[in-house]
C-alpha positions as CSV (number, residue, x, y, z in Angstrom):
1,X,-53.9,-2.7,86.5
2,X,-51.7,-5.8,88.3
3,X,-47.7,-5.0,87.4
4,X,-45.8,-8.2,87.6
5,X,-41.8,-8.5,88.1
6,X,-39.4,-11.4,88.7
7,X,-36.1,-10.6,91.0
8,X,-33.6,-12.4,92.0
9,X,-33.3,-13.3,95.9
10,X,-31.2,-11.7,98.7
11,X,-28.7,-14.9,98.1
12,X,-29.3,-14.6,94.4
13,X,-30.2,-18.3,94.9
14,X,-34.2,-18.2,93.5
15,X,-36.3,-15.9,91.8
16,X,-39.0,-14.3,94.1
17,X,-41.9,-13.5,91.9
18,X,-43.9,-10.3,92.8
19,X,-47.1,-8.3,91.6
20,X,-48.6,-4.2,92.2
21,X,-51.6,-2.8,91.4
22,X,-51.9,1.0,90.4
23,X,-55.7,0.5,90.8
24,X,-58.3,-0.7,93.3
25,X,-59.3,-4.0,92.7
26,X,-63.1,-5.2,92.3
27,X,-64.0,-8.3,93.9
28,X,-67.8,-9.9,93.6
29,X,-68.0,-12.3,96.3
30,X,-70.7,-14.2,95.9
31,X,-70.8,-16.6,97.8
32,X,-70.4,-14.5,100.8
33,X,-72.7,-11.6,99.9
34,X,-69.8,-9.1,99.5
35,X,-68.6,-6.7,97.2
36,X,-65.0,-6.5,98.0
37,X,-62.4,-3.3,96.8
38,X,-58.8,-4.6,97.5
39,X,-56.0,-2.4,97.5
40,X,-53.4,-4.7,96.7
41,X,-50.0,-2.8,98.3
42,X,-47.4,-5.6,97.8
43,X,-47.2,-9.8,96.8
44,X,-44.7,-11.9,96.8
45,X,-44.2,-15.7,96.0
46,X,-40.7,-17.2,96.6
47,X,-40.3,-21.3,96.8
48,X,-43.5,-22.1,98.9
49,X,-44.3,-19.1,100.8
50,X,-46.5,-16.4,100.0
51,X,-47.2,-13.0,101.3
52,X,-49.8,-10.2,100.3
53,X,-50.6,-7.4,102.0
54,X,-53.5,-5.3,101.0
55,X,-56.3,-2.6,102.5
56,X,-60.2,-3.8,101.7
57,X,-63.5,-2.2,102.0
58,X,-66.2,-4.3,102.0
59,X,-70.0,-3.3,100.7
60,X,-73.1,-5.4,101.0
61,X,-74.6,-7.4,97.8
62,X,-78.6,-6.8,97.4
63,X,-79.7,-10.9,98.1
64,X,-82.5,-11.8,95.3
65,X,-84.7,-13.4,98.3
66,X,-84.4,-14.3,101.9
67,X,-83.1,-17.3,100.9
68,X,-80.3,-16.5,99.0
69,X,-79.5,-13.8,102.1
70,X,-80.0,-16.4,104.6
71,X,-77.2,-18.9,102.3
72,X,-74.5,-16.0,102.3
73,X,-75.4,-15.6,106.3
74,X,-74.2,-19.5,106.4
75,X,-71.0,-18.8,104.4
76,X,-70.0,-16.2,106.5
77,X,-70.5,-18.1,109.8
78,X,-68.5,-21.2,108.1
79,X,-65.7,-19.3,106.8
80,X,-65.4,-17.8,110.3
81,X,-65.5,-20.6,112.6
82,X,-61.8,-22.2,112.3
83,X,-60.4,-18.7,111.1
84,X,-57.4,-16.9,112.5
85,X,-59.5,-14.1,113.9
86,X,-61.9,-16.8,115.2
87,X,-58.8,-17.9,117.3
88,X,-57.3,-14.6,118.3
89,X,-60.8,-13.5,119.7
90,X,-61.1,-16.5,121.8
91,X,-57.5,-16.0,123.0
92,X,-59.0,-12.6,124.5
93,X,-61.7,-14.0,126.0
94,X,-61.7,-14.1,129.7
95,X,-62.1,-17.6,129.8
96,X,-59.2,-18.6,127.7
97,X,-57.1,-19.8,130.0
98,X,-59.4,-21.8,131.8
99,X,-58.7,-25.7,130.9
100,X,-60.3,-27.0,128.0
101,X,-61.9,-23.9,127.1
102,X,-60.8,-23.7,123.7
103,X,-60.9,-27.6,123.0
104,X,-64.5,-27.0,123.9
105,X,-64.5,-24.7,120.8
106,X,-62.9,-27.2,118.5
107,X,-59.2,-25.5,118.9
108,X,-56.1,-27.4,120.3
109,X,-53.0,-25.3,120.5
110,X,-49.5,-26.7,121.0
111,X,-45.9,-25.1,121.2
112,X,-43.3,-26.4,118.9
113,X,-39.9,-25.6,118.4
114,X,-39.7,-25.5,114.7
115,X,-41.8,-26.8,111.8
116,X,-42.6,-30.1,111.4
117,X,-41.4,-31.2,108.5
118,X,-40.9,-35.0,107.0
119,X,-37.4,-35.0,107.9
120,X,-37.5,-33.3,111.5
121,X,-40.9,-34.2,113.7
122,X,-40.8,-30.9,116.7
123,X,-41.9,-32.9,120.1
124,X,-45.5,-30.6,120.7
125,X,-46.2,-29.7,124.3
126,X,-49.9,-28.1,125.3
127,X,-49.8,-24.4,124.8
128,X,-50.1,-22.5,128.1
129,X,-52.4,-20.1,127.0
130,X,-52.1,-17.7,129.8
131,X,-48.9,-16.4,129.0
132,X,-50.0,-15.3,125.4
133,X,-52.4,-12.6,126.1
134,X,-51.7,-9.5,128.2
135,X,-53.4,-6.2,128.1
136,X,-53.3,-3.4,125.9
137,X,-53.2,0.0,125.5
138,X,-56.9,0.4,125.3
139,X,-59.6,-1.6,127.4
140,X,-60.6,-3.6,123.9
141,X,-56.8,-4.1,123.0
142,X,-54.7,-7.1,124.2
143,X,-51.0,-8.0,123.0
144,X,-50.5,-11.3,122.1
145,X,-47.0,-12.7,122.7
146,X,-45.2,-16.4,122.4
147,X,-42.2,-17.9,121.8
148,X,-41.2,-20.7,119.2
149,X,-44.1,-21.4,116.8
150,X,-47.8,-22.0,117.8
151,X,-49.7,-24.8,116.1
152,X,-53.2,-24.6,116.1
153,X,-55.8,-27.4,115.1
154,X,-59.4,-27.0,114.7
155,X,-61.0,-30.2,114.9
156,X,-64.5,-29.4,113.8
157,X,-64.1,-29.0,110.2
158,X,-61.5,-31.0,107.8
159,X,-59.1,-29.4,105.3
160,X,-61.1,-28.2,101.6
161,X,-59.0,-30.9,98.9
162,X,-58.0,-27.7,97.0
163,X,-55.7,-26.8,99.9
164,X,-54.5,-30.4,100.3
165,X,-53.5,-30.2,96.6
166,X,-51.9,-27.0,97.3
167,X,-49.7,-28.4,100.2
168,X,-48.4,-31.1,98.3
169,X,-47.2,-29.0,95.6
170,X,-44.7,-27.2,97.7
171,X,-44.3,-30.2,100.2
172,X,-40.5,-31.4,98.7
173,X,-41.0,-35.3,100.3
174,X,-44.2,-35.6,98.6
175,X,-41.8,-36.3,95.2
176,X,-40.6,-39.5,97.4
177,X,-44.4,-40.9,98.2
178,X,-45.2,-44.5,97.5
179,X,-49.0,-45.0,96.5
180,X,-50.0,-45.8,100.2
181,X,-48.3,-42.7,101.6
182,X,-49.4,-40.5,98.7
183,X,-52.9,-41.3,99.4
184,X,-52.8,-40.8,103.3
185,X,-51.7,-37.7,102.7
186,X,-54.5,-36.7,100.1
187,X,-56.9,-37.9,102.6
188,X,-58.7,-35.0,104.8
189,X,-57.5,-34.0,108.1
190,X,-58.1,-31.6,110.4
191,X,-57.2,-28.2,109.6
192,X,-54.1,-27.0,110.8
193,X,-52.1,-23.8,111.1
194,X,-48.8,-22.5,112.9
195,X,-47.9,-18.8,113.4
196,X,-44.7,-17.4,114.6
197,X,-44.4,-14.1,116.0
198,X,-42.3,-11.6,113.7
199,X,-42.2,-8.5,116.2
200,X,-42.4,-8.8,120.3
201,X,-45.9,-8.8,120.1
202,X,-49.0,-8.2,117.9
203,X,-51.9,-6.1,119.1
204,X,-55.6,-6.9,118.5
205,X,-59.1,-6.6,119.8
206,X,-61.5,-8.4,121.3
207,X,-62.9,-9.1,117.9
208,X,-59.8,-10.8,117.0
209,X,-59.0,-8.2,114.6
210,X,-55.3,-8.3,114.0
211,X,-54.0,-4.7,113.7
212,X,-50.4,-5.2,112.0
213,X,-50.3,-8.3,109.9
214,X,-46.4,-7.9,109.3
215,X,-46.3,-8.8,113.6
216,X,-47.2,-13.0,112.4
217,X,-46.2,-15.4,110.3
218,X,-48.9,-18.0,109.2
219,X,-48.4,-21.2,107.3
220,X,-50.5,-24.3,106.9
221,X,-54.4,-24.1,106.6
222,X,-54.7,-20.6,107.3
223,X,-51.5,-19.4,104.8
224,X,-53.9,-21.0,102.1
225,X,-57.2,-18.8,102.8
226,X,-57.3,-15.8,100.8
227,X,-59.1,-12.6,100.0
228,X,-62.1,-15.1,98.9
229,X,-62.1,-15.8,102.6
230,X,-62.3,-12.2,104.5
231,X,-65.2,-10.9,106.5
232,X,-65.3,-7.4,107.1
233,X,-64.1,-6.1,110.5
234,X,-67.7,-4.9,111.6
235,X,-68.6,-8.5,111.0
236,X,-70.0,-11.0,114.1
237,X,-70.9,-14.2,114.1
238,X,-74.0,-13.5,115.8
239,X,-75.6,-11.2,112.8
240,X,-78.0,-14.1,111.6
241,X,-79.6,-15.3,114.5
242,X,-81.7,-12.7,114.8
243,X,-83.3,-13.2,111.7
């Protein structure tokens, strides 16, 4: 059972809008091939940022034929590529910091100083990438660690309309659009993220597995992906080729 409230801010300024569940939630994903359980431990939705936090266990879905497994094994790989955990196990590759290595994999990473926004552009400079990642506790561990915000591009795939629609919702200057600007910005782009580091630095593996969630803040492309859009942490992009 979801339990829904509405409070007040720490400013008393806007309602922040948040959700429990006493109950494990069942998720069918079938597009994917998953049954999900979600163990939704906290939400929140205040003005246009939103933040879950939740534990999942994932379970296989019996495919009717080889072809429908062989459609979900296609799903998977496409919501991987482009993914935050896509990105964070590149970053611990060993060949991350060589030049162009992730451009090469359809990422392009920039440091900013703040969020671009319609009022305030952040002059971008090219992320040096070997000052992010240092080792961790554990020969599979590394902590990742930046200053400012990070924004990250993948150029091979353009953004779903569903999240353009989304953006423009909470984007305040879209209310001052003319037609030309409004459809420019309904048009596709490439999809694009920033994180900002909450904590000194965020531990994950060599999977890209992020181990505290709390340590980052995401916004953009990869704030709009949901539970729809999580692979289980077992999960590698190589499991169909050998099929």
């Amino acid at each position: 059972m979801l339990e829904f409230r509405t409070e007040k801010s720490a400013d008393n300024q806007a309602q922040v809008f948040t959700a429990t569940a006493s109950d494990i939630l069942l998720i069918e994903n079938k597009a994917l091939g998953y049954r999900v359980f979600y163990l939704l431990e906290s939400f929140q939705h205040f003005q246009d940022m939103i933040g879950y936090i939740g534990k999942t266990h994932f379970e296989e879905l019996p495919p009717k034929n080889d072809k429908e497994m062989r459609k979900w094994l296609g799903n998977r790989l496409k919501t991987y590529n482009g993914s935050l955990r896509h990105f964070l196990a590149l970053l611990t590759s060993q060949h991350a910091a060589m030049s162009g290595y992730l451009e090469k994999q359809g990422f392009l990473v920039y440091e900013l100083e703040s969020l671009p926004s319609a009022e305030h552009l952040s002059e971008p400079s090219e992320g040096r990438l070997a000052n992010y990642i240092s080792q961790g506790e554990l020969p599979f561990e590394r902590k990742l660690h930046f200053f400012n915000f990070l924004q990250v591009i993948y150029t091979r795939e353009f953004e779903d309309r569903r999240y353009i629609y989304w953006r423009l919702k909470y984007d305040r200057s879209a209310l001052r659009m003319n037609n030309q600007k409004w459809s420019e910005s309904t048009r596709p782009q490439a999809q694009t993220s920033w994180l900002v580091m909450n904590k000194t630095f965020a531990t994950i593996d060599t999977s890209g597995y992020l181990y505290d969630p709390l340590a980052l803040t995401v916004y953009g492309y990869w704030a709009w992906e949901n539970v729809a859009d999580l692979l289980p942490i077992e999960y590698s992009p190589q499991e169909g080729l050998a099929r």
